[in-house]
C-alpha positions in Angstrom: -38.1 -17.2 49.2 -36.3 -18.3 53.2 -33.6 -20.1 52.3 -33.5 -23.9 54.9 -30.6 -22.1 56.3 -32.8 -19.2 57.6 -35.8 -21.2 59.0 -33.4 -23.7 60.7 -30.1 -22.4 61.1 -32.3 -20.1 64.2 -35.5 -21.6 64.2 -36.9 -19.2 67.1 -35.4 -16.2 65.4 -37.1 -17.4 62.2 -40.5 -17.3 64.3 -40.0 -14.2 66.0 -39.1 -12.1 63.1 -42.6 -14.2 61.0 -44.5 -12.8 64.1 -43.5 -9.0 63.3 -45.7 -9.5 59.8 -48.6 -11.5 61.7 -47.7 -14.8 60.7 -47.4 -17.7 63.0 -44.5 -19.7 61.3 -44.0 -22.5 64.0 -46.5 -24.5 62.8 -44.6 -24.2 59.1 -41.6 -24.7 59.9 -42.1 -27.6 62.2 -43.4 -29.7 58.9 -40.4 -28.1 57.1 -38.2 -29.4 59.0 -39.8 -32.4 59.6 -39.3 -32.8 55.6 -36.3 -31.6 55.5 -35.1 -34.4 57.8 -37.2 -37.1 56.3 -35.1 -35.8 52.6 -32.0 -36.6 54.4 -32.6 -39.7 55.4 -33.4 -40.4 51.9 -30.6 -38.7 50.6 -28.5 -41.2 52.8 -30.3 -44.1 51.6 -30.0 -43.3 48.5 -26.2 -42.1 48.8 -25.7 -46.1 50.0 -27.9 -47.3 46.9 -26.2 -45.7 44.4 -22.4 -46.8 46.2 -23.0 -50.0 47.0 -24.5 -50.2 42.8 -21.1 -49.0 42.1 -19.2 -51.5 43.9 -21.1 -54.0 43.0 -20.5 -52.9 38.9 -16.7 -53.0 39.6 -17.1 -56.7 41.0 -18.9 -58.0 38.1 -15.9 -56.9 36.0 -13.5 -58.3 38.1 -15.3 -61.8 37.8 -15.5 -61.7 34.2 -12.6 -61.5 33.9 -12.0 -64.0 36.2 -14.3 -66.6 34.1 -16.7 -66.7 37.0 -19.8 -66.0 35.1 -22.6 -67.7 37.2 -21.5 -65.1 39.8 -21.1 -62.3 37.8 -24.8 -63.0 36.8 -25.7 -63.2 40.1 -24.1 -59.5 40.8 -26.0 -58.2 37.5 -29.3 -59.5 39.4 -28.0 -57.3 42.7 -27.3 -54.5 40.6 -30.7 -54.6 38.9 -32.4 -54.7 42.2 -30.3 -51.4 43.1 -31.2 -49.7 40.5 -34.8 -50.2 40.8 -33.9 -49.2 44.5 -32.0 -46.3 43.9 -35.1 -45.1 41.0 -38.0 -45.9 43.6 -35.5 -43.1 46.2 -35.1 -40.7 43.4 -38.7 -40.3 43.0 -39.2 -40.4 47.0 -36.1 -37.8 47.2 -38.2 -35.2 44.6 -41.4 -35.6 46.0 -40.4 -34.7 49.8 -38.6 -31.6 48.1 -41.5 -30.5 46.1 -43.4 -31.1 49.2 -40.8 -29.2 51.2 -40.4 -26.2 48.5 -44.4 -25.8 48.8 -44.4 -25.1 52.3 -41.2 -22.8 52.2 -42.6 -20.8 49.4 -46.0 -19.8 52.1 -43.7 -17.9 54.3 -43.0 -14.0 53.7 -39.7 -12.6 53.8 -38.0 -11.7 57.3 -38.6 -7.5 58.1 -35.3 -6.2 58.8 -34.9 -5.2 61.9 -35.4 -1.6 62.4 -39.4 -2.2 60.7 -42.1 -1.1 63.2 -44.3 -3.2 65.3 -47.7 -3.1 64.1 -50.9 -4.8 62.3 -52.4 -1.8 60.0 -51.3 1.3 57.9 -52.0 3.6 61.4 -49.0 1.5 62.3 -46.4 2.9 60.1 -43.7 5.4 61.4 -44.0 8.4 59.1 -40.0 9.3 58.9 -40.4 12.7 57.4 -43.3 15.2 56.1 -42.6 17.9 54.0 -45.9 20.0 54.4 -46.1 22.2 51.3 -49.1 22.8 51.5 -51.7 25.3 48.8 -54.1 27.7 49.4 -56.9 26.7 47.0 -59.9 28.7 46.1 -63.2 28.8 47.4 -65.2 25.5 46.9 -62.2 23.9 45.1 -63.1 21.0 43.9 -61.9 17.0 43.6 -59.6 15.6 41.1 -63.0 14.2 39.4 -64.9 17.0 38.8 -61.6 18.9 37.7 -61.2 16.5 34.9 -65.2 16.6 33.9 -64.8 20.7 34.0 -61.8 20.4 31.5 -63.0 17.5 29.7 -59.7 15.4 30.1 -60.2 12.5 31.5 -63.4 10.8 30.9 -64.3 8.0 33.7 -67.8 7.0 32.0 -66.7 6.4 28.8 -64.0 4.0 30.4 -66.6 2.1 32.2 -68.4 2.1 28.7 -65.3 0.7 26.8 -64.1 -1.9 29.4 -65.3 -1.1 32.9 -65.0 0.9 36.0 -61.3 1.5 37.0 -60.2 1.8 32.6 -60.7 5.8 32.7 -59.7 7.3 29.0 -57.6 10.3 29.0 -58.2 13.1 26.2 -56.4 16.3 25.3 -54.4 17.9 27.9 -55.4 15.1 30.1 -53.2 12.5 27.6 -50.5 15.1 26.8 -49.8 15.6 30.9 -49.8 11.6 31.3 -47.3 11.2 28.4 -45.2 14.8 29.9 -45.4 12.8 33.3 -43.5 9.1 32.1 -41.5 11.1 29.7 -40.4 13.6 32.7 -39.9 10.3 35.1 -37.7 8.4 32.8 -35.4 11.0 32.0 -35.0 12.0 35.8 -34.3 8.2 36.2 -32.0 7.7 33.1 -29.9 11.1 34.3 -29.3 9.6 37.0 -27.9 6.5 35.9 -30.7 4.2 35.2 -31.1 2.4 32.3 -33.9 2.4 30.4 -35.4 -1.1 29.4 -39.0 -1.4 27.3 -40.2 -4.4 28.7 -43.3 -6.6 27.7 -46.7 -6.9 29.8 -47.2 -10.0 30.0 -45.2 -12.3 32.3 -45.5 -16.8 32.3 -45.5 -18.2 35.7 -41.7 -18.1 36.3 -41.6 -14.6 36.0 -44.8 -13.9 38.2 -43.2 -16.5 40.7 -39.5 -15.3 40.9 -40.5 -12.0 42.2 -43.1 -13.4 44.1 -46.5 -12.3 42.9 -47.4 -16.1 42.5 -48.5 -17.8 44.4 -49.2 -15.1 47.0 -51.0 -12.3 45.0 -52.4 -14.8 42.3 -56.3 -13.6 42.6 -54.9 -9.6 42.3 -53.6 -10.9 38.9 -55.0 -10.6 35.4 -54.5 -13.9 34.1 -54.9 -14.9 30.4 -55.7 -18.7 30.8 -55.2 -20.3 27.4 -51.9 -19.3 27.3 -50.8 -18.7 30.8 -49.4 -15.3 31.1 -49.9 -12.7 33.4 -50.6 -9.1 33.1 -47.5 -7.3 34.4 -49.4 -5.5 38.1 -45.9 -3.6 37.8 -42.5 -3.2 35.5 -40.7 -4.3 38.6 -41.9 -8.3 37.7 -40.6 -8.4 34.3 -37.4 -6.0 35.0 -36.0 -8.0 37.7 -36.9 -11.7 35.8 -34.7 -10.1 33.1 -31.9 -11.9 35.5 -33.7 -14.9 36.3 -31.6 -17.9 36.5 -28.6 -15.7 35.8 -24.7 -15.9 37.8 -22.8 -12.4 37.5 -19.6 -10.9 38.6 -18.7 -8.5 41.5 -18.3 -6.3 38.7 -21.2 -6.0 37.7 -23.0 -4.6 40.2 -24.8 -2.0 40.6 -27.3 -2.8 38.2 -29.9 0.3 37.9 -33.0 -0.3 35.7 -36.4 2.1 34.9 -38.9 0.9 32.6 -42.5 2.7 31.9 -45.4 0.1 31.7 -48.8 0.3 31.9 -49.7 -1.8 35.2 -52.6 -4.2 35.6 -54.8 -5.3 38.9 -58.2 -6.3 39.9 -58.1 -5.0 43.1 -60.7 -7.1 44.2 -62.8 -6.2 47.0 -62.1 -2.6 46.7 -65.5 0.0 47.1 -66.2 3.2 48.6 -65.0 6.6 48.4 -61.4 5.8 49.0 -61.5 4.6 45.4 -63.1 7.2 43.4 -61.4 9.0 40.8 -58.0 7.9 39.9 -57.7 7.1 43.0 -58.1 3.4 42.6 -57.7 2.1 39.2 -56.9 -1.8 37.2 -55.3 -0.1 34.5 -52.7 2.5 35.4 -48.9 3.6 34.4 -46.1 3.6 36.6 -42.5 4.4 36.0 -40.3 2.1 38.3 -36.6 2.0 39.4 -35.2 -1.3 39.8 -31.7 -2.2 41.7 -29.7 -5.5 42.1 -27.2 -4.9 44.6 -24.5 -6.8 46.4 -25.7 -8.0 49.8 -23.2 -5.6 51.9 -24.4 -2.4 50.1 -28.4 -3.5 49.9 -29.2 -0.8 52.4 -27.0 2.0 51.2 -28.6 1.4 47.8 -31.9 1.5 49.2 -31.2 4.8 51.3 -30.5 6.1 48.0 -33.2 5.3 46.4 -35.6 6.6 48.7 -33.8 10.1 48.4 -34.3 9.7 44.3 -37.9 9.2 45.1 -38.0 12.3 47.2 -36.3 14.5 45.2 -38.9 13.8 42.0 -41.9 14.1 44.3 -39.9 17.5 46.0 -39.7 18.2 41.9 -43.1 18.5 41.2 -43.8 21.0 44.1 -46.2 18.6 46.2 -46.6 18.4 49.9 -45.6 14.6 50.6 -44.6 12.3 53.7 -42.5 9.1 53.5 -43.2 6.3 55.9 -41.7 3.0 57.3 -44.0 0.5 57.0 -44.9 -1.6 60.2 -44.6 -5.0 60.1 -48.4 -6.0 59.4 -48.3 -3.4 56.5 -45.0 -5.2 54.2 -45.7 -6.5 51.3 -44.7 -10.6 51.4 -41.7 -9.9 49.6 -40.2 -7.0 51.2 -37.5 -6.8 54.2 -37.8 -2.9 54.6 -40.3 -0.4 53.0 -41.0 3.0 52.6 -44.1 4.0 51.1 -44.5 8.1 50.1 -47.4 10.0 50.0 -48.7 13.1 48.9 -51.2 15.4 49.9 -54.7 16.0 48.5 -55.6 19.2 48.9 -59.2 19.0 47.9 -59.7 15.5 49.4 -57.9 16.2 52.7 -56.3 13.0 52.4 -52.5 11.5 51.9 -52.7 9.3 48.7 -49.8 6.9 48.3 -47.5 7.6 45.1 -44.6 4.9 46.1 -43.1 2.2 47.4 -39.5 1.8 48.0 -38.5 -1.3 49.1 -35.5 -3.7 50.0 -36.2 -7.7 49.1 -32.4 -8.5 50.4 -32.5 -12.2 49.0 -36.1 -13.3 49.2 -36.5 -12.9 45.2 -32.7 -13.7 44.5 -33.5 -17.0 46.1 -37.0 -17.5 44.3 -34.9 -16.1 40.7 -31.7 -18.2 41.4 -30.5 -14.9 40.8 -26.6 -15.1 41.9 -23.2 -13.5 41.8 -19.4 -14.5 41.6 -17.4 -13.3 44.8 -13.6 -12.9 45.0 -13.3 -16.0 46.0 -15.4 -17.7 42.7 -18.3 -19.0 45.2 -21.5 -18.1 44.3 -23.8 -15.7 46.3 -27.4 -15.0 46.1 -27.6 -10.9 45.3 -30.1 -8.5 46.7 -33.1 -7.3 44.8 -34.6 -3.7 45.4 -37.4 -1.8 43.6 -39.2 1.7 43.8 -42.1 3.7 42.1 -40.9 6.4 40.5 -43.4 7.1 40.0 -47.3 5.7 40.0 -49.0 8.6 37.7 -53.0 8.1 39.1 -52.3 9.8 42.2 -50.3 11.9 41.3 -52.3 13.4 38.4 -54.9 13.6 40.8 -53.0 15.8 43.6 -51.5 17.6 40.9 -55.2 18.5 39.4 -56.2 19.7 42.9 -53.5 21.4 44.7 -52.9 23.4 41.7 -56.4 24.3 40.3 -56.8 28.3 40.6 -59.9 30.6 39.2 -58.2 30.4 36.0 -57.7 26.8 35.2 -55.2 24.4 36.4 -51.6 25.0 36.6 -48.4 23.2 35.7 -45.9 22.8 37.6 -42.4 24.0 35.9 -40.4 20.6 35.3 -43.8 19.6 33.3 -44.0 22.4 31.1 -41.5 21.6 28.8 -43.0 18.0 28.1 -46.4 19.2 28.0 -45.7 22.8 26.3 -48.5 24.1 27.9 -48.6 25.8 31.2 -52.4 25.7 32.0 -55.3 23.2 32.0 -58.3 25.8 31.0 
């Protein structure tokens, strides 16, 4: 969530950056401000109440004291009246700020500066390719008739069990899934993450603090008698872990991966871009999570991004990253870069991860805050990557690497799925 200082400390800066992620802010920020004002003048009002109640308290006292009762009595009626006042601007005060809040929380974060201009995914700057690219056989064949041929991952009787988008995985399809999050967390934890088992279902707070709610509330599983959200990924309940929490300079970096299984409707989706595993509402997902002081946000983000690369660059898959334009951010992010890799038997780029810097927007929303060396409090930055969404990359892996004799693992897997071959 914008903090008031960002929207009004440079109101056409505010507007201009909105613009980069198609939103026209003015509008917004005109009524915020016009609330924010109207709060003050409460605020003031209510600043004079609650003094002049004060006073007032003190004088009874004094004329008490002074055996001056029909006065004093006549103060104690004031004072009534004030209080009543100073209730009736309390309830004013919280009502302009809830109004106020509700408008603030509509507005996206800021893109940092160096995002590209641009509306759609054609947009996005593609930063680097690595084009690794595999000679497959004659009539090679798609990711879903690989996993029908080898009877590993059964799409019908998903849609049978729960519906399309739930596919079941059997055999050597299930042991690769569980070699994959096994392989991701341990690349992850080597590398100075730790490890955190998290639930899947998030309440409200959690869904709001990293800002799923109220912007991707219909993409949500929602389980209404209690009010709790399927996690959509680990990221939600991983950074809400420091949710209304105030830490020390000290403590940062703080590097988290969990494994979850991650939930969304993806509503509106059809058409051949979502066959397969392409497109799923149940899928797992390994993610890396950062909080980072506000100085070093980017540094920690650069270095992310190269973790990412070097576990995609693992598995021996061609893969491009990108910067994502403007029109393309998510409504949380300040800067992200989205990898892909290649399917071979698709002939298309399939998106594996998102890498992405929140700077305060979620801090904000979390009241997610640090200690400085002078003791004031600071709001942190919050980043968070895929490392890495398994669908899609299950799916290039069944493709680029299927050969006359069956499918081949790649040689970081083989010692988590201890076998070599799909056949």
């Amino acid at each position: 969530m914008l903090t008031l200082q960002q929207l009004r400390g440079d109101k056409e800066a505010a507007i201009r950056k909105l613009a980069k992620k198609g939103v026209d802010a003015a509008p917004v920020i005109a009524k915020i401000e016009e609330l924010d004002d109207k709060r003050k003048s409460i605020q003031r009002q209510l600043d004079e109440c609650l003094a002049e109640q004060n006073k007032t308290a003190k004088e009874i006292g004094v004329l008490m004291g002074q055996g001056k009762r029909e006065e004093a009595n006549a103060k104690k009626a004031k004072v009534s009246d004030l209080k009543a006042l100073s209730s009736k601007l309390s309830s004013e005060h919280d009502e302009v700020m809830s109004q106020m809040q509700a408008e603030i929380v509509l507005l996206p974060n800021f893109p940092a500066e160096i995002v590209p201009e641009g509306r759609t995914a054609e947009d996005n700057l593609v930063v680097k390719i690595d084009e690794n690219f595999s000679t497959l056989p004659e009539n090679a064949l798609p990711h879903w008739e690989l996993a029908k041929k080898y009877d590993i991952i059964d799409f019908d009787l998903g849609v049978k069990l729960t519906g399309a988008g739930f596919p079941v995985y059997k055999g050597k399809g299930a042991r690769l899934q569980r070699a994959l999050i096994n392989y991701f967390l341990d690349y992850n934890t080597k590398a100075g993450y730790l490890e955190v088992e998290p639930p899947v279902m998030v309440n409200e707070a959690s869904g709001f603090g990293t800002g799923q709610l109220p912007d991707k509330e219909g993409q949500m599983y929602h389980a209404t008698l209690d009010n709790f959200y399927m996690v959509p990924t680990a990221e939600v309940p991983v950074t809400n872990i420091f949710r209304d929490c105030i830490l020390d300079e000290k403590d940062f970096p703080v590097k988290m991966t969990a494994y979850t299984p991650c939930f969304r409707r993806e509503a509106g989706s059809y058409g051949k871009d979502v066959r397969g595993l392409n497109r799923l509402h149940q899928f797992d997902k390994v993610e890396i999570v950062q909080l980072a002081l506000p100085e070093v946000s980017y540094e920690a983000l650069d270095g992310m991004v190269a973790h990412v690369e070097g576990l995609v660059k693992s598995l021996g898959l061609p893969y491009r990253i990108l910067r994502l334009c403007g029109g393309d951010m998510s409504f949380t992010s300040a800067l992200t870069y989205d990898f892909e890799v290649y399917s071979e038997a698709q002939k298309r780029w399939l998106e594996v991860s998102s890498v992405s810097n929140f700077e305060s927007f979620q801090a904000n929303r979390l009241k997610l805050r640090y200690r400085d060396a002078s003791k004031a409090t600071r709001l942190a930055h919050t980043l968070n990557g895929s490392s890495l969404a398994l669908p899609r990359i299950v799916a290039a892996l069944l493709e680029n690497n299927q050969t006359p004799e069956g499918i081949k693992i790649p040689e970081v897997l083989i010692p988590y799925t201890g076998f070599d071959i799909i056949r």
